[in-house]
C-alpha positions in Angstrom: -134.7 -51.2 29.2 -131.6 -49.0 29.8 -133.0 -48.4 33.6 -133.6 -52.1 34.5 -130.0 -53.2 32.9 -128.5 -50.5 35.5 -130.4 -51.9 38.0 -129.1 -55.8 37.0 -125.4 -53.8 36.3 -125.9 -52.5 40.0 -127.5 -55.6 41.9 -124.1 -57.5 40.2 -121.2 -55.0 41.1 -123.0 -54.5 44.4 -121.3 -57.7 45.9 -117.5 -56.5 45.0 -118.1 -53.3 46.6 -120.5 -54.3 49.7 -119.5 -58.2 50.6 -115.9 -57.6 52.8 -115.5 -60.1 55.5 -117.3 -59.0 59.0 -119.9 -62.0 58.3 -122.0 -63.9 61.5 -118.7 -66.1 62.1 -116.4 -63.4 61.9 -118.3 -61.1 64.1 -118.9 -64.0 66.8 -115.0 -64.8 66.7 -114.3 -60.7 67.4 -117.0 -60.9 70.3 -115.4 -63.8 72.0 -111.7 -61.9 72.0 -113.5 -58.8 73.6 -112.2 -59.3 77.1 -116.0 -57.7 78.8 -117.5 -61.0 77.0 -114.9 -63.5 78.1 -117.3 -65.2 80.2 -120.5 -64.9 78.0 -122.1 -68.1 76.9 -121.2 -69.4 73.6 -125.3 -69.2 72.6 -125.3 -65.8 73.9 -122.7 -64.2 71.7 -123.6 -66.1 68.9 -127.0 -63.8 69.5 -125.0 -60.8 69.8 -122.9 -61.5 66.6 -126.1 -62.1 64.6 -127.6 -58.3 66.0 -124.3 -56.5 65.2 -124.1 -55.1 61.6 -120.7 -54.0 59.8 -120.0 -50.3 58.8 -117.6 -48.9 56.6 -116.0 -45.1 57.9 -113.3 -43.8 55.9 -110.6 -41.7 57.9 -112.0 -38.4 59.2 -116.0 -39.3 58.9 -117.9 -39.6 61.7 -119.0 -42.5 63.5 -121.8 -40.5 65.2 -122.4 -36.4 66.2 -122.4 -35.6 70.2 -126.3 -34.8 70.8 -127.5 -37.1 68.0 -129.5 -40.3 69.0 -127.7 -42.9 70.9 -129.4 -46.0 69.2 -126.6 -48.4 68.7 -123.7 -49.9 70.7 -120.5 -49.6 68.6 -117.4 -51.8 68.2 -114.5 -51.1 66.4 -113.6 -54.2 64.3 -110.6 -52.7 62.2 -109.1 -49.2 62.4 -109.2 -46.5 65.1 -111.7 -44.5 66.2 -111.4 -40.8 68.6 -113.8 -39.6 70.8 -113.8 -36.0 71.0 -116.2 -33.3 72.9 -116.1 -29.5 72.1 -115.3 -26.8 74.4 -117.1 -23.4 74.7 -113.6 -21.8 73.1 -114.9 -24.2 70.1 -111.9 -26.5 70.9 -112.0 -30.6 69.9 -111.0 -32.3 73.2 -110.0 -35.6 72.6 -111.5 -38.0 75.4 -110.6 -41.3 74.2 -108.9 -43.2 71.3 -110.6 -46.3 70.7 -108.6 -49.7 69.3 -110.2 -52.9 67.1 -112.1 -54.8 69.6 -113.3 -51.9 72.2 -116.5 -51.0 73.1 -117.7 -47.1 72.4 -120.8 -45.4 72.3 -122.4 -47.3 74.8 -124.9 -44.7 76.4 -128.0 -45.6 74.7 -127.6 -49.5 76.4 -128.5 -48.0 79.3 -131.0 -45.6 78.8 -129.2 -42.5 77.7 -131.3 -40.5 74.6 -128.5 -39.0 73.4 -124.1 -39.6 72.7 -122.4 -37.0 75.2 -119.8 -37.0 72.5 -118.8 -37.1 68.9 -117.0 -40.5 67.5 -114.5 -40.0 64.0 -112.4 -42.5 62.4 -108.5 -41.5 62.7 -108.4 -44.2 59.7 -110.4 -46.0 57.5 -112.2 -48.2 59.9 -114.8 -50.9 60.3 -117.0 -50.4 63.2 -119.9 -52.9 63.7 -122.9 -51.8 65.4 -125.4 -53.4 67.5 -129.1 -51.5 67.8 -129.7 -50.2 71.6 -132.7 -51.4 72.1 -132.0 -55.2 71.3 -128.7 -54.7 73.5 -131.0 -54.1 76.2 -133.3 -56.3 76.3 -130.2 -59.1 75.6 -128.7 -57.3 79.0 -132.2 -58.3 80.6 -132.3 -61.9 79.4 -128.9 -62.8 80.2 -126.9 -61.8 84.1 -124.0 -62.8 82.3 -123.3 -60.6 80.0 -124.2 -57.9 82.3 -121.9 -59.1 84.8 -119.7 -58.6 82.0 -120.9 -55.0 80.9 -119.7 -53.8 84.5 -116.8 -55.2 84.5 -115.7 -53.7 81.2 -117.3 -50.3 83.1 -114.8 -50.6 86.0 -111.8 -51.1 83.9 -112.8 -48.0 82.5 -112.9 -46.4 85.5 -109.8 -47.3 86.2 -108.2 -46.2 83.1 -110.0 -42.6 83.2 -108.4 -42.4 87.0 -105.3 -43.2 85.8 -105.0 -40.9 83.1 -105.9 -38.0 85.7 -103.3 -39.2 87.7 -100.7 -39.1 84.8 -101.9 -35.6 83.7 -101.7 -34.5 87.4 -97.6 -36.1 88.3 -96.0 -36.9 85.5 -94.3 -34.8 82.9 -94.9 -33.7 80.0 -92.4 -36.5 77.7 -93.2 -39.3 80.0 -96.9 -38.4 79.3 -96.4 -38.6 75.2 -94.1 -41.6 75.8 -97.0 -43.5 77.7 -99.5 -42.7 74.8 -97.8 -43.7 72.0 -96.8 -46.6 74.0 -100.7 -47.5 74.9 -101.5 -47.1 71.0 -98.8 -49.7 70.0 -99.5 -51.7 72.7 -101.7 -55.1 73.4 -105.1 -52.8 72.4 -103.6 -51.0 69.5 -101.5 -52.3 67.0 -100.4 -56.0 69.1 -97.1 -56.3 71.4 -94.9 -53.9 71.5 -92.1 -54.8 69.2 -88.5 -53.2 67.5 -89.4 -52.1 64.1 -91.6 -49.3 62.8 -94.6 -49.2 63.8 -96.7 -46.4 62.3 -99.7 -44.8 64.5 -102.0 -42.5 62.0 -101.9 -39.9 64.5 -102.2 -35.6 64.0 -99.9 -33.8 66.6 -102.7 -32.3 68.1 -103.8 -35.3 69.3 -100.7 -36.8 70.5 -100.9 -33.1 72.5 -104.7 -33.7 73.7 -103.9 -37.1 74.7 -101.0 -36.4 77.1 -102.6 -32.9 78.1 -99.9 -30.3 76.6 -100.4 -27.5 73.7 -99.1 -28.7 70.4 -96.1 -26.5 70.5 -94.9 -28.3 73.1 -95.8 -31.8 71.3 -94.4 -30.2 68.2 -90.9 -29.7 70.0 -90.8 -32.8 72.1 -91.4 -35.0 68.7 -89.1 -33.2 67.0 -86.3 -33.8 69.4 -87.3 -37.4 69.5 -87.0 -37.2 66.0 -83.8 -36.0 65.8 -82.4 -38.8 68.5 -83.9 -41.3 66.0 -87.0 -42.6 68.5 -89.8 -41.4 65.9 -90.0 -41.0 62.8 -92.5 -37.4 63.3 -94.5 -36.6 59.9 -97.9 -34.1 59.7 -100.2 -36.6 60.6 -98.2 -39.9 61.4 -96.0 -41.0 64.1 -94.0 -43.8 63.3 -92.1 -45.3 66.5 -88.2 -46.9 65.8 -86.8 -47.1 68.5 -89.3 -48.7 71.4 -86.7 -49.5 74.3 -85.6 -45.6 74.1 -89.4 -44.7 74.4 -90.0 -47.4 77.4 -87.3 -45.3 79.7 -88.5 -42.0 78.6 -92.2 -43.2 80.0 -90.4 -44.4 83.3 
């Protein structure tokens, strides 16, 4: 008796804790503002928005483990997400931070048995996932949306060269300047604007983002901070003033 009224207790509180947003409609209306799938038939994201599922990640969890299984194409719907790889000196390298509405962990679309690298939530996040092998076959049935896939490759592409180029010319404060910039930005958290604007972000990876130790980050936030640009805590960055940060990145 006592068992099946938990069960009943359970099956009744399960909505409250389970049913938050990220249904069919929802997911189709996020797919249609993901710039790759612009140009992707009504019909066929509608398909898409019914394959992708919602997950909950809660700041520091990971999405995935570098070597596990690549079975699912990932999306973040709210929140950020980092990809990171390891180096043989056991350190995290950060190779990309990932904004609602980007694609990540896309490997196992095309074949790839395993994620090259690990995925963690810098915040509590909502990533919706998509299983590989129905993203493949849906990239078989419909030119489209592969048409689309490549494009969203080639930007990419671009942005990876880009970066290199930065990490190769520029200095060190025009570097940081750029990447708090690109988090705040049209990807991140909408228009740059004046205001706060708080990125949950650790120092060390401000300083694997722009390609400097964090003893330099450390310093160059903390005279920012003092000028009144940021607002530097332990593992926040809050930017005040955002014309002072535009010149520092020209």
């Amino acid at each position: 008796m006592l068992s099946g009224e938990g069960n009943n207790m359970a099956a009744v509180r399960a909505p409250a804790h389970q049913e938050w947003r990220w249904h069919t409609v929802e997911r189709a209306a996020l797919l249609a503002s993901v710039p790759i799938f612009e140009q992707v038939a009504p019909s066929t994201l509608q398909r898409l928005a019914e394959g992708f599922r919602p997950k909950r990640v809660t700041r520091g969890e990971f999405v995935f483990f570098e070597g596990e299984p690549a079975n699912a194409l990932n999306l973040v719907a709210e929140g950020r997400v980092k990809t990171i790889r390891e180096t043989r000196e056991g350190r995290q390298v950060i190779l990309r931070l990932i904004n609602p509405g980007e694609l990540f962990g896309v490997s196992g679309g095309w074949g790839e048995r395993l994620y090259p690298a690990s995925a963690r939530a810098l915040e509590d996040t909502v990533v919706l996932q998509l299983p590989a092998r129905q993203f493949t076959a849906l990239l078989a049935q419909h030119p489209e949306l592969a048409m689309a896939v490549i494009r969203g490759l080639a930007d990419r592409l671009r942005e990876a060269e880009a970066r290199v180029l930065d990490l190769q010319t520029e200095r060190v404060e025009q570097r940081m300047a750029r990447a708090l910039l690109r988090l705040a930005g049209p990807t991140g958290l909408g228009p740059v604007r004046a205001g706060h604007m708080n990125l949950a972000l650790s120092r060390q990876d401000l300083a694997d983002l722009a390609g400097t130790t964090l003893s330099t980050a450390s310093r160059t936030l903390s005279a920012w901070h003092r000028q009144g640009i940021v607002l530097a805590g332990r593992e926040q960055v809050s930017i005040l003033d955002v014309a002072a940060l535009e010149a520092l990145a020209e």
